[in-house]
N, C-alpha and C positions, 0 to 999 in steps of 0.2 A: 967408190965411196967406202970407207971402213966402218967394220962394224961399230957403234956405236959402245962405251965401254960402260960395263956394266958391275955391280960387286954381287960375290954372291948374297947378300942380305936383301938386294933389289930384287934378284933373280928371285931369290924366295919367295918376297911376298906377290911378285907376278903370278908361282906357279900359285899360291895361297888363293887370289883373287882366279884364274881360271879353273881354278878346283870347285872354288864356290860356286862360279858359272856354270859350268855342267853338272853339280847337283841341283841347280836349280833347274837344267833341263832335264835332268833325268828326273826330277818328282814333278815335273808338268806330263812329260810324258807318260808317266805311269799314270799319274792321273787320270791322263785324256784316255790310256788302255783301259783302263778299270772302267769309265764313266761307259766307255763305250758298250766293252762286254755285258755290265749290268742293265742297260736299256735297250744292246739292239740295234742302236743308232749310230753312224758313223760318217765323215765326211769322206767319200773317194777322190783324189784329186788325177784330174787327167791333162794331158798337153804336157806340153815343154815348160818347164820347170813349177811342175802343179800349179797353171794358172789358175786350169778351169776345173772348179769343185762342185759334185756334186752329191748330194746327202745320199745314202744307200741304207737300207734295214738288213739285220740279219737275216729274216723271213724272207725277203722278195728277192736277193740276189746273193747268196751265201760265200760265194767265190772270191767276188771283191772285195766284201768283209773278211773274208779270211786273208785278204792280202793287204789291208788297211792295217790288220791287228800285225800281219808279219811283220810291215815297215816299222811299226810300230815297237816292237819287238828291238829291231836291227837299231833302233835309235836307242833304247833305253840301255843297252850292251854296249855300245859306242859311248858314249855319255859313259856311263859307269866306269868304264876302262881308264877313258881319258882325266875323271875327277880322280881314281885310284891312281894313275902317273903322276898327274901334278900333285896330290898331296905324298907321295914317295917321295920328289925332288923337297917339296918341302920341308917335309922330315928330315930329309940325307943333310940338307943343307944349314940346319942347323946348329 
């Protein structure tokens, strides 16, 4: 099956539209870090493909909060990477 053809004007405004999508996850995610760090409170998700969530406090189990806020972390970098590529191509392709 061949690629389907595409102009770069299309191509643009695809990377344009998944640019905006990843900042919109990169400020949910910052969000949820911040909301998290300033209360304490956090969901830890465990199982195969974070089925099963359970709320944790920074007080009572420090560990998995630290590793809620890292994943946490690794997302808002990834997000930010990925909306920095797609608006480069947008730019380039202009």
């Amino acid at each position: 099956m061949p690629f389907p053809r595409s102009s770069p004007g299309e191509t643009r405004w695809v990377a344009f539209i998944f640019g905006l999508l990843a900042l919109l996850a990169l400020a949910f995610s910052s969000y949820s870090l911040a909301r998290s760090e300033i209360t304490g409170h956090a969901i830890y998700s465990t199982g195969p493909r974070g089925i099963i969530k359970e709320p944790i406090t920074k007080k009572d189990d420090p560990v998995k909060f630290r590793e809620v806020i890292d994943r946490g972390w690794v997302v808002v970098v990834v997000a930010g990477c990925f909306a920095w590529v797609c608006f480069y191509f947008f730019r380039k392709l202009s």
